[in-house]
TIGU-407141 format. One record per residue: x, y, z of N, C-alpha, C in turn. Coordinates in pm, whole numbers, plus 50000, padded with zeros to 5 digits. Layout:
residues N
XYZXYZXYZ ...
This chain:
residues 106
471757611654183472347599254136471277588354138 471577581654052470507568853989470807558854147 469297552654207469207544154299469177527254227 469797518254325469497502754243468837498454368 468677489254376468177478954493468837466454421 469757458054562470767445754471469767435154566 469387429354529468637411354589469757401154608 470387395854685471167386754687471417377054783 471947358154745471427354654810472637347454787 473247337654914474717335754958474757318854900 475347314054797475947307354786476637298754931 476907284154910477287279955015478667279055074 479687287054925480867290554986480907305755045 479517312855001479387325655041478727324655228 478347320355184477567316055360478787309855444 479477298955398480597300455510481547311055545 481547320455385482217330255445481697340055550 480647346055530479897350655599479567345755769 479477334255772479687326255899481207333655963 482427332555898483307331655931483517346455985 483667358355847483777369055887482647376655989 481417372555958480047380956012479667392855900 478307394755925477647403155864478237420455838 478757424955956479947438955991480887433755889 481367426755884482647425255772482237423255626 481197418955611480537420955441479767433555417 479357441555575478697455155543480157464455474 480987464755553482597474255544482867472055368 482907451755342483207450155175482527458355101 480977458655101480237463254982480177477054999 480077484755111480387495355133481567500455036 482657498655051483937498354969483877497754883 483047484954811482667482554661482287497454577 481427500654658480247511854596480967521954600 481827526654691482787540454719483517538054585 484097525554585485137526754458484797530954305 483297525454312482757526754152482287543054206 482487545954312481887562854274480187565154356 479987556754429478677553954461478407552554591 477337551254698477057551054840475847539754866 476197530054964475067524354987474277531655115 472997527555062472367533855183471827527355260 471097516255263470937500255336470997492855346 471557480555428471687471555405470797460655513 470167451355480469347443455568469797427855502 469717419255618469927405655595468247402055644 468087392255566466677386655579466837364055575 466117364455566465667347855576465037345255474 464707331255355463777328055317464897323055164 464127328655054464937330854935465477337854948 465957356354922467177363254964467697364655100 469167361555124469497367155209469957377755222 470267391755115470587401155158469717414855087 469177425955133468897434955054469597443155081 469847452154945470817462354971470177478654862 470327487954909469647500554796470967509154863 471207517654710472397525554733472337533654593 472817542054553473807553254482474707548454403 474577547854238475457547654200475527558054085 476747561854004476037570953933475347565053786 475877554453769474737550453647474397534453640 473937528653517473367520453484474657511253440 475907510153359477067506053348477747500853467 477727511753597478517510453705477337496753769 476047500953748475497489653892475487476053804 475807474253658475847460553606477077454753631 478317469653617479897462953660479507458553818 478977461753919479247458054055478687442254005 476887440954006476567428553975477087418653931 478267423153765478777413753733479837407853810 480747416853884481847418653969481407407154095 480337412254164480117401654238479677388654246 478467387154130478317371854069479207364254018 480527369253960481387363153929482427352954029 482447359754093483127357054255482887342054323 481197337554268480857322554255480427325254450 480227334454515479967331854637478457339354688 477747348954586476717354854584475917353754447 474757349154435473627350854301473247363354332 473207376154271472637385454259471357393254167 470457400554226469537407654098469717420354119 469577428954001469687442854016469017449953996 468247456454079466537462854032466957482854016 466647485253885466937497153946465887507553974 465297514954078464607518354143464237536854068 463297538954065462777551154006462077561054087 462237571354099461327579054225459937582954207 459247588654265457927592454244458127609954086 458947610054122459377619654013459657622653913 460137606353884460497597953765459287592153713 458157587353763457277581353687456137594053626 456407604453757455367614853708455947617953566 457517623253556457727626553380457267617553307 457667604153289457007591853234455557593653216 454837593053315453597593853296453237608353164 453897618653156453377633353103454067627752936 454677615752900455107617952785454297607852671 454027617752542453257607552495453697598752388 452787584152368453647577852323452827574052217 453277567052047452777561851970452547549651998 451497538652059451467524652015450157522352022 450097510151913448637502351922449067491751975 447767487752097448097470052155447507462852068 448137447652069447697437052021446157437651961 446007435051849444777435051817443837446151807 444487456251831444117466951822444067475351713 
């Protein structure tokens, strides 16, 4: 199953929530989130600075991790980004395929 990595960073009605419930009670939400679309998170870390949350998990495609993103940015309590993450396995095919282009000026 296709990996994402979500970047996200708490809004100030998201941060009081978070205050309120704690970090265990938004791990259990998104957890849930991801089960429902069919998917598993696999970490979750709170950090300081510009994001406050990173998260990498399982979903099975590219549709499902834009429905979560959109699902949760909508909500008005998290800005989210959605990176989706490729393995060393994935770039090796990439790398073996060949491609037609000329660069600029070329």
């Amino acid at each position: 199953m296709p990996k994402y990595m979500f970047v996200a960073s708490y809004t100030a009605e998201g941060t009081k929530g978070l205050l309120k419930d704690g970090g265990s009670a938004r791990k259990s939400a998104v957890e849930k989130l991801a089960k429902s679309a069919g998917g598993k998170i696999e970490h979750i870390w709170y950090a300081f600075g510009e994001d406050d949350v990173y998260l990498v998990g399982e979903l099975p495609d590219n549709a499902t991790a834009a429905a979560i993103s959109l699902t949760v940015g909508a909500s008005g309590a998290v800005r989210v980004r959605t990176v989706p993450l490729l393995s060393v396995e994935d770039i090796d095919a990439a790398s073996k395929k060949s491609l037609d282009y000329r660069k600029p000026g070329g």
